[in-house]
PLY file of the C-alpha trace (Angstrom):
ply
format ascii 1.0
element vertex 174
property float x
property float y
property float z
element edge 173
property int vertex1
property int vertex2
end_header
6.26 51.22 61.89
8.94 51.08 59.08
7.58 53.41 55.72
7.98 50.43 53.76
5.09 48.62 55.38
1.75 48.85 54.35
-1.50 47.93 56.62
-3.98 46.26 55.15
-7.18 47.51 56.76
-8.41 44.07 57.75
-5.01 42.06 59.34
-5.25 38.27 59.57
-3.18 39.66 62.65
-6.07 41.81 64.05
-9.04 40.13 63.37
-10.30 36.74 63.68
-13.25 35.56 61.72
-15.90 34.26 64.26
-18.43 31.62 62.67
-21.98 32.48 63.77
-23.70 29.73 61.81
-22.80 26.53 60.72
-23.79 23.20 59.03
-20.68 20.60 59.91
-22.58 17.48 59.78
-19.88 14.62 59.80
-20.78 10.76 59.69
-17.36 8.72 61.41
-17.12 5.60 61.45
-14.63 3.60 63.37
-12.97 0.37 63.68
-12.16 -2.16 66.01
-8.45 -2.96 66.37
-8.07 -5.36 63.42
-11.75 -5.22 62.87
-12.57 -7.63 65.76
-16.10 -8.32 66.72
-15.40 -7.43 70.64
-18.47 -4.97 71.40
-20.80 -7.05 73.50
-24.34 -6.24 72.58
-24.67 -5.52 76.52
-22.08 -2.60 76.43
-23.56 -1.34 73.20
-26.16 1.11 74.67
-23.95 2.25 77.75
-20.77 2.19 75.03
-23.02 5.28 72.82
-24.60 6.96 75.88
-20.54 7.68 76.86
-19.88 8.59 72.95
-22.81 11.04 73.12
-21.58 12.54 76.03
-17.87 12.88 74.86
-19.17 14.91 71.39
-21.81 17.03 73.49
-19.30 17.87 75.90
-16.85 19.15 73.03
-19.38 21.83 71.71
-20.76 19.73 68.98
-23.91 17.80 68.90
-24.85 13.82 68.11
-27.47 12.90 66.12
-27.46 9.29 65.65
-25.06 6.50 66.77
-24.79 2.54 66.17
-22.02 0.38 67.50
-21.57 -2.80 65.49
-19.15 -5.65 67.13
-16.59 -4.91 65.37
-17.30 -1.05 64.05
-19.37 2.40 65.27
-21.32 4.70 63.34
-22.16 8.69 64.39
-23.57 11.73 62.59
-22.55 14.78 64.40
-22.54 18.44 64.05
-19.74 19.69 64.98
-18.26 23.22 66.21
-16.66 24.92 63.43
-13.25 25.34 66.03
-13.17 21.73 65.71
-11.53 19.41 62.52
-12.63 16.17 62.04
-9.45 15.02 63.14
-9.32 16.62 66.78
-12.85 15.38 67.51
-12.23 11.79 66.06
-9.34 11.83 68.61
-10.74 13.00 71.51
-13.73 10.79 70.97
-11.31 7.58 70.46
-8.84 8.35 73.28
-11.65 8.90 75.78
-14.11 5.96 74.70
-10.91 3.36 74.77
-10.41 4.39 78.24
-13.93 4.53 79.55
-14.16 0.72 78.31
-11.07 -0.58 79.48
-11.89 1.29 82.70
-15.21 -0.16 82.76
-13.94 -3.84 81.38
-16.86 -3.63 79.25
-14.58 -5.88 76.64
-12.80 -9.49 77.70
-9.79 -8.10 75.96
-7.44 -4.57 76.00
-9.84 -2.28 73.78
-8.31 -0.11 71.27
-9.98 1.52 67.98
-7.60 1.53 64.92
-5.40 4.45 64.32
-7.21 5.44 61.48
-11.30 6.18 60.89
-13.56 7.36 57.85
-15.15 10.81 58.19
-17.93 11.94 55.28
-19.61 15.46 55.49
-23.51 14.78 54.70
-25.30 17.73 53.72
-28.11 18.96 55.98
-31.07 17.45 53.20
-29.40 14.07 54.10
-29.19 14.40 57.90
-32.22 12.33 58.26
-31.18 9.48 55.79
-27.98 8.85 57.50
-29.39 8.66 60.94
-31.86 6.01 59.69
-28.87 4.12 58.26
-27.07 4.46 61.17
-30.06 3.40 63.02
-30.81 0.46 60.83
-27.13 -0.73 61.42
-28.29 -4.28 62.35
-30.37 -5.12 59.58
-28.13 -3.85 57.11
-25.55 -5.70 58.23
-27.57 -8.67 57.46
-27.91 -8.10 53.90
-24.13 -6.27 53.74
-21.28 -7.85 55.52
-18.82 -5.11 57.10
-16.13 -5.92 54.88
-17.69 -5.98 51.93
-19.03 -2.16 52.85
-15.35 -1.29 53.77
-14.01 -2.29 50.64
-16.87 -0.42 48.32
-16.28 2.47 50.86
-12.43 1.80 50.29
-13.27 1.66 46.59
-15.26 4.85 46.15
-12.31 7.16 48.01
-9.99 5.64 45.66
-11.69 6.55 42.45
-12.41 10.39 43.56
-9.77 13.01 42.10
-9.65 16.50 43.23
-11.24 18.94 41.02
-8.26 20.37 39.36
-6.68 16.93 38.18
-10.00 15.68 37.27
-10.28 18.51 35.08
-6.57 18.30 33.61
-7.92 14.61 32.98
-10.80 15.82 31.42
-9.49 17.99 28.79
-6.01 15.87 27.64
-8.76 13.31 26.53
-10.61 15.62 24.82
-7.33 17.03 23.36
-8.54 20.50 24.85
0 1
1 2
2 3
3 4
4 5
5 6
6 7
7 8
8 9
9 10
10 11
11 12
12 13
13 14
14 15
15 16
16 17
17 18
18 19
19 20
20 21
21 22
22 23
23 24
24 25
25 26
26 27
27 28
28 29
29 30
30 31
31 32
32 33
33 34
34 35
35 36
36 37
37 38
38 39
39 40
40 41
41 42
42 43
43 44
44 45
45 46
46 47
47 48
48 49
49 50
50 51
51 52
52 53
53 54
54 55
55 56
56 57
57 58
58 59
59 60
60 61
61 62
62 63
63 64
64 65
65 66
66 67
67 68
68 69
69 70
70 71
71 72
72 73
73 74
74 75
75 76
76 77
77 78
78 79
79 80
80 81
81 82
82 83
83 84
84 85
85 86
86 87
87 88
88 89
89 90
90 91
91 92
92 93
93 94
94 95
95 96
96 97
97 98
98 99
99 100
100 101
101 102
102 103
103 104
104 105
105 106
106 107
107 108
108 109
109 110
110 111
111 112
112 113
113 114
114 115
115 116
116 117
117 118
118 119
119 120
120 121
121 122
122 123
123 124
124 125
125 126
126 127
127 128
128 129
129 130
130 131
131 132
132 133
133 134
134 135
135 136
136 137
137 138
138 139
139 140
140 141
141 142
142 143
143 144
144 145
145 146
146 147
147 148
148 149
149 150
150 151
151 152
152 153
153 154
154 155
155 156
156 157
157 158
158 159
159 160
160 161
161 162
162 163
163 164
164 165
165 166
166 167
167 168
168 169
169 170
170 171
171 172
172 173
């Protein structure tokens, strides 16, 4: 070792910090390819029982799940080695192919490239699975669209911390 390097006693390089316990809840929510109503109410329970299966086979856990015609909803936990991202993707890739394998849809299934992820603290675990559960009949009152947009809506009026605060204190000439 060169005398111009110091050790740090704790190296990023020698240690890696192993989560013990966690709290990762995530609710997803993903769309149909251009938001088509193409999951048969048949397919619905067999179309979760294979989402379950994909998220408890990648060291996370489902709690709830609803698929909608032309959207799904699922609350997971989810290993703290996995983003959002990775298990959104893995859970997409493998549920397009199990129902195109499966021609449990008259057309070529595909989810859009894009879904919504929202961490839910554990005191609202149990609300979101009863939304998630109560899918149909909220959809009678709340058409999917209009939900996307507010959803839409709501992301687009949140502002990190730091420029919400810059915000906060040029209008109160701070």
């Amino acid at each position: 070792m060169k005398s111009n390097q110091t050790l740090l006693p704790y190296s990023i390089f020698w240690m890696k910090m192993k989560i013990e316990y966690n709290n990762l809840y995530t609710h997803f929510i993903f769309s149909t390819l251009h938001r088509l109503p193409i999951i048969e109410e048949k397919y619905r329970q067999r179309i979760e029982k294979y989402i379950t299966g994909i998220v408890n086979h990648n060291d996370s856990h489902l709690y709830s799940i609803y698929a909608n015609p032309e959207h799904v909803h699922f609350l997971i936990s989810r290993s703290p080695r996995l983003s959002e991202e990775s298990i959104a993707t893995t859970v997409a890739e493998s549920s397009e192919r199990f129902i195109n394998e499966n021609k449990l849809c008259g057309y070529h299934f595909e989810w859009q490239n894009s879904a919504a992820a929202f961490s839910v603290s554990k005191s609202d675990v149990d609300k979101v699975c009863k939304y998630i559960l109560n899918q149909p009949e909220h959809h009678r009152k709340v058409s999917f669209q209009k939900e996307y947009d507010e959803f839409k809506f709501y992301q687009e009026t949140l502002q990190p911390f730091e420029r919400a605060n810059l915000s906060r204190k040029k209008s109160n000439n701070f």
